[in-house]
C-alpha positions in Angstrom: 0.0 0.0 0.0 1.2 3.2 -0.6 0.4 6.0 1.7 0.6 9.7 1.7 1.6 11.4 5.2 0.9 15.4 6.0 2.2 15.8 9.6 2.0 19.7 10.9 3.1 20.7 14.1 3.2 24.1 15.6 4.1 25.5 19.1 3.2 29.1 19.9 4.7 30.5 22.8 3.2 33.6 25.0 6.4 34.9 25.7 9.3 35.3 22.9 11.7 32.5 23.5 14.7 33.3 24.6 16.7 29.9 23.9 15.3 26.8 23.1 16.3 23.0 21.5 14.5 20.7 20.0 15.0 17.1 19.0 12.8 15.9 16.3 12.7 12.5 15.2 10.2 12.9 12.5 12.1 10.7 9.6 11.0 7.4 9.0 13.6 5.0 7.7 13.1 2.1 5.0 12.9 -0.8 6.4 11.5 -4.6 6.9 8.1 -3.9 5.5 8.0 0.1 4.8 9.7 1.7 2.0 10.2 5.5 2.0 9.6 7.2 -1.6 9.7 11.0 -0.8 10.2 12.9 2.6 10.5 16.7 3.1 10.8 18.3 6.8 10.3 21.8 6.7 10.7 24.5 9.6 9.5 28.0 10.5 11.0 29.9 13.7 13.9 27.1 14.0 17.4 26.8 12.9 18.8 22.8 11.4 21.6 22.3 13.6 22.7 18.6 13.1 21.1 15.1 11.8 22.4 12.3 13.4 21.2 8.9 14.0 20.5 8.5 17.6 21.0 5.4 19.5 18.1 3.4 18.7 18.7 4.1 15.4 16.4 6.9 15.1 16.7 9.7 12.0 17.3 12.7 14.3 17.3 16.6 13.4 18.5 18.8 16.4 17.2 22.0 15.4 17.8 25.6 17.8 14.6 27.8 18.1 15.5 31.1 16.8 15.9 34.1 19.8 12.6 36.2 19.8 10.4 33.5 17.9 7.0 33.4 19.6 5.8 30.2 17.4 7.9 26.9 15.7 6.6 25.4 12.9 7.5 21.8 11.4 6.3 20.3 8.1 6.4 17.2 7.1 5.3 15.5 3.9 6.2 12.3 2.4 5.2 9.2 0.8 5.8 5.7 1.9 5.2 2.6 0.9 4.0 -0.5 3.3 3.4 -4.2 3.5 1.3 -6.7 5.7 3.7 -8.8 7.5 1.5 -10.1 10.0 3.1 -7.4 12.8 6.7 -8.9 12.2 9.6 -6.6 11.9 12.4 -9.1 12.0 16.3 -9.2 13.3 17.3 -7.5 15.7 19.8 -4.4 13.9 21.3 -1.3 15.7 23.4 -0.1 18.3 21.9 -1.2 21.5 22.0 -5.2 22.8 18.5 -6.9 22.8 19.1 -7.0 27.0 18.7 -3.5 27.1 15.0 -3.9 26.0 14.7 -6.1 29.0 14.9 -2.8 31.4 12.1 -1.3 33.0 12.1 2.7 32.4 10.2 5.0 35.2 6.9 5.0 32.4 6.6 1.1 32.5 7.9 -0.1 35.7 5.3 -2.4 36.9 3.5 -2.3 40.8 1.3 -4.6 42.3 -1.3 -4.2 39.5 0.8 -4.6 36.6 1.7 -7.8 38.3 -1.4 -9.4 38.9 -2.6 -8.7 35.4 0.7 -10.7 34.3 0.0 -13.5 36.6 -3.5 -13.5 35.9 -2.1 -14.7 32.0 -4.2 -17.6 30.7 -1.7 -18.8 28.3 0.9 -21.4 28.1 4.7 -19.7 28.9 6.0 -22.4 26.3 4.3 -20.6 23.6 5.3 -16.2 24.0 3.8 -15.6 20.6 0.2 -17.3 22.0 1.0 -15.4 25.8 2.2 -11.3 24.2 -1.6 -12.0 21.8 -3.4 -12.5 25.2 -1.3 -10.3 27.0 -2.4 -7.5 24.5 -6.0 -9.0 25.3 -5.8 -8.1 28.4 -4.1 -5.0 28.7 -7.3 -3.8 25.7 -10.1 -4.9 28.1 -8.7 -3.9 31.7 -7.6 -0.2 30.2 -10.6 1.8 28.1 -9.5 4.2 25.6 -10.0 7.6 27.0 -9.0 11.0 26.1 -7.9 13.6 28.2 -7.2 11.6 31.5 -3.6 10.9 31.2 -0.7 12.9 30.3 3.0 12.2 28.5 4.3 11.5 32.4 1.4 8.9 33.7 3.4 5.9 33.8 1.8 2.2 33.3 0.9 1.2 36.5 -1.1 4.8 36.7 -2.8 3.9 33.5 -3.7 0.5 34.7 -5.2 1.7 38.4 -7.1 4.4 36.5 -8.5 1.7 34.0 -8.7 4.6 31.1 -5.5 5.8 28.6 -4.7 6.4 24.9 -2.0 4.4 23.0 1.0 6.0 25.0 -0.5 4.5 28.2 -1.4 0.6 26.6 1.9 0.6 24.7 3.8 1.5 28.1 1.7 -1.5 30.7 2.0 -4.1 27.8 6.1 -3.4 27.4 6.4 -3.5 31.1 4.6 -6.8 31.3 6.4 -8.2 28.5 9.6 -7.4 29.9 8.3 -9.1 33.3 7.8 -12.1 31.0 11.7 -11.7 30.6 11.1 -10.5 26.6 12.5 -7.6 25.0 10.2 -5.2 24.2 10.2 -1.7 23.0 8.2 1.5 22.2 7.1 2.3 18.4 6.0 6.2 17.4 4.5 6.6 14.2 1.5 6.9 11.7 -1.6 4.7 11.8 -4.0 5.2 8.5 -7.5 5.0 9.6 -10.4 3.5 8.2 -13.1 5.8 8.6 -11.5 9.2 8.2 -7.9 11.1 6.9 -7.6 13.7 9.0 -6.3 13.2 12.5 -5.5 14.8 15.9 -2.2 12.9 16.9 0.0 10.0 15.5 -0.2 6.6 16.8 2.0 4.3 19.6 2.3 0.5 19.9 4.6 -2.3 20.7 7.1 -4.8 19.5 8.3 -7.8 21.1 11.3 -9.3 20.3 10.1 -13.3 20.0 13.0 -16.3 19.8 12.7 -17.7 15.7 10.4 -14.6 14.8 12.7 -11.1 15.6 10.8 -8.2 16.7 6.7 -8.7 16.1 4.7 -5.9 16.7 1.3 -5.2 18.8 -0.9 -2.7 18.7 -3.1 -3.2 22.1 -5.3 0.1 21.5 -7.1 -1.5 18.2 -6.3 -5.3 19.5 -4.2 -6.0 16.1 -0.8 -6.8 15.0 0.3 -3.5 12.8 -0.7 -4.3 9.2 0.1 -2.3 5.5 -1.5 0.9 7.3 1.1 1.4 9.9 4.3 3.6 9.0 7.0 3.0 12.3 8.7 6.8 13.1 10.9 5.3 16.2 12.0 3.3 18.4 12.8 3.2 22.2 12.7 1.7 25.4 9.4 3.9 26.6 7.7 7.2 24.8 10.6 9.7 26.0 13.0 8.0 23.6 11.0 7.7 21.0 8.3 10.9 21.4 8.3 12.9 18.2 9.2 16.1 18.9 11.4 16.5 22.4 13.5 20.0 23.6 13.8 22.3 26.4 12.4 26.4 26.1 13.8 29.5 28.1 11.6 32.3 28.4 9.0 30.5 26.2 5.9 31.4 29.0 3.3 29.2 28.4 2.7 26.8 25.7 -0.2 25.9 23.3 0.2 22.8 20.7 -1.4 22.4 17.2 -1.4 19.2 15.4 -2.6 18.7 12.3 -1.9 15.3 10.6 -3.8 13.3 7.3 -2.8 10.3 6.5 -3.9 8.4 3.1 -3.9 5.6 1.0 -2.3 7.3 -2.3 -2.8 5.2 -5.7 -0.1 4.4 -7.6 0.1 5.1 -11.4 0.3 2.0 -13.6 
C-alpha cells in the first residue's frame, strides 16, 4: 500500500523564546516492511543544527529555536510505501543489545497491579507468541480508551489503576509486562491510516516484542491487532521519552499551546 503522510506541528509561545532545542525524530527510515519514496521536513522559527542517528537508530534533526520566535513550525510531507507482515519486523539491527529492551524505564515499571494482570495470563509460557496475543488482550479490556485523562508522564501502573488511557499508556503496561515475561520489548511512534477518516489529531503508539525464531513482532493493544500495511513505524525506544516525536527544552517560552494537524492516506499508484 502506498500512503501519503501530511504531519503539521506548531508550538506558539506567550512569551518570545529566549533559547530553546528541539529534537525531532520525525524521519521514518526504510525498512523490513516500509519503503520511503519521498520525505520533506520543513521549519519556520527554528534553525537545522545537526542530523544524526540516535541510538536506537532513530533519524534525528536537532534544530535551535530562533531568539525572539513566539511560534515553531514543522512540516512534514512524504510518501511511503507499506506491507502486511503479520506485525513482524524481523532481526534484531542497531546499536543497542537486545538485553537492554529487557529494562524497565520509570513510564513502565510495573507495581502490584501490573503484576497481577501478568500472573492473571491464561496462556501457556512455552508458547510467547500465544501469551504477548493474550497479554495484548488483556491489557485492551482492563484499560478503556479515554481522552484527556492521562498525560506524556502517567506511567503504566497509573494507567492500569485508572482503567482509562490512549495508545501511549497501553503501549507503556504491555512493554512493562512483557519485559516481566523476561522478553525484549520496545516503544514504536508513528502513523496509523484509519479506516473511517484522513484527518487526525495525533500520531499513533504500539509495541514490539522481540520473539525467539520470529525477531521483533509488533502489537498494537489500543485496536487489538498486530500492525498491518496501514502502519508507517517513526521510532523506536525503550518507553515514549526516547521515541516521542518532537522532544526540547524552552527558556523564556511562558506558556505553551500545541497544534497538530496530521492526514494520513492511502495514495494510488500510477500504472
Amino acid at each position: 500500500m502506498r500512503l501519503s503522510i501530511s504531519h503539521t506541528t506548531r508550538y506558539g509561545f506567550s512569551q518570545p523564546v529566549a533559547h530553546g532545542l528541539q529534537r525531532l525524530r520525525l524521519t521514518p527510515k526504510s525498512s523490513h516492511g516500509q519503503s520511503v519514496i519521498d520525505w520533506t521536513m520543513d521549519f519556520d522559527g527554528v534553525r537545522l543544527e545537526a542530523e544524526y542517528d540516535d541510538h536506537h537508530r532513530n533519524r534525528t534533526a536537532l534544530v535551535s529555536v530562533e531568539p525572539g520566535a513566539t511560534a515553531v513550525t514543522v512540516v512534514c510531507n512524504g510518501v511511503v510505501d507499506t506491507a502486511d507482515n503479520a506485525g513482524i519486523v524481523g532481526e534484531h539491527v542497531g546499536y543497542l543489545p537486545l538485553w537492554h529492551f529487557l529494562g524497565q524505564t520509570e513510564l513502565t515499571k510495573p507495581g502490584a497491579k501490573l503484576r497481577a494482570l501478568v500472573a492473571g495470563l491464561d496462556a501457556d509460557p512455552a508458547q510467547p507468541l500465544e501469551r504477548l496475543h493474550a497479554l495484548s488482550r488483556a491489557v485492551h479490556d482492563a484499560v478503556a480508551y479515554t481522552i484527556g485523562v492521562t498525560q506524556v508522564d502517567t506511567t503504566a501502573e497509573e494507567a492500569l489503576g485508572a482503567a482509562q488511557g490512549v495508545c501511549q499508556d497501553h503501549t507503556h503496561i504491555f512493554l512493562g509486562a512483557a519485559r516481566l515475561l523476561g522478553l525484549p520489548a520496545r516503544y514504536v511512534s508513528g502513523y496509523l491510516m484509519m479506516n473511517d477518516r484522513i484527518d487526525q489529531e495525533a500520531g499513533h503508539a504500539w509495541a514490539e516484542v522481540h520473539v525467539p525464531g520470529l525477531g521483533w513482532v509488533g502489537f498494537d493493544v489500543s485496536n487489538a491487532i498486530s500492525p498491518d500495511e496501514r502502519y508507517v513505524r517513526l521510532a523506536t525506544g525503550c518507553d515514549y521519552r526516547d521515541a516521542a516525536p518532537i522532544t526540547g527544552i524552552s527558556v523564556g517560552a511562558g506558556q505553551t499551546a500545541l497544534e497538530v494537524r496530521l492526514a494520513v492516506a492511502q495514495q494510488l499508484m500510477q500504472q
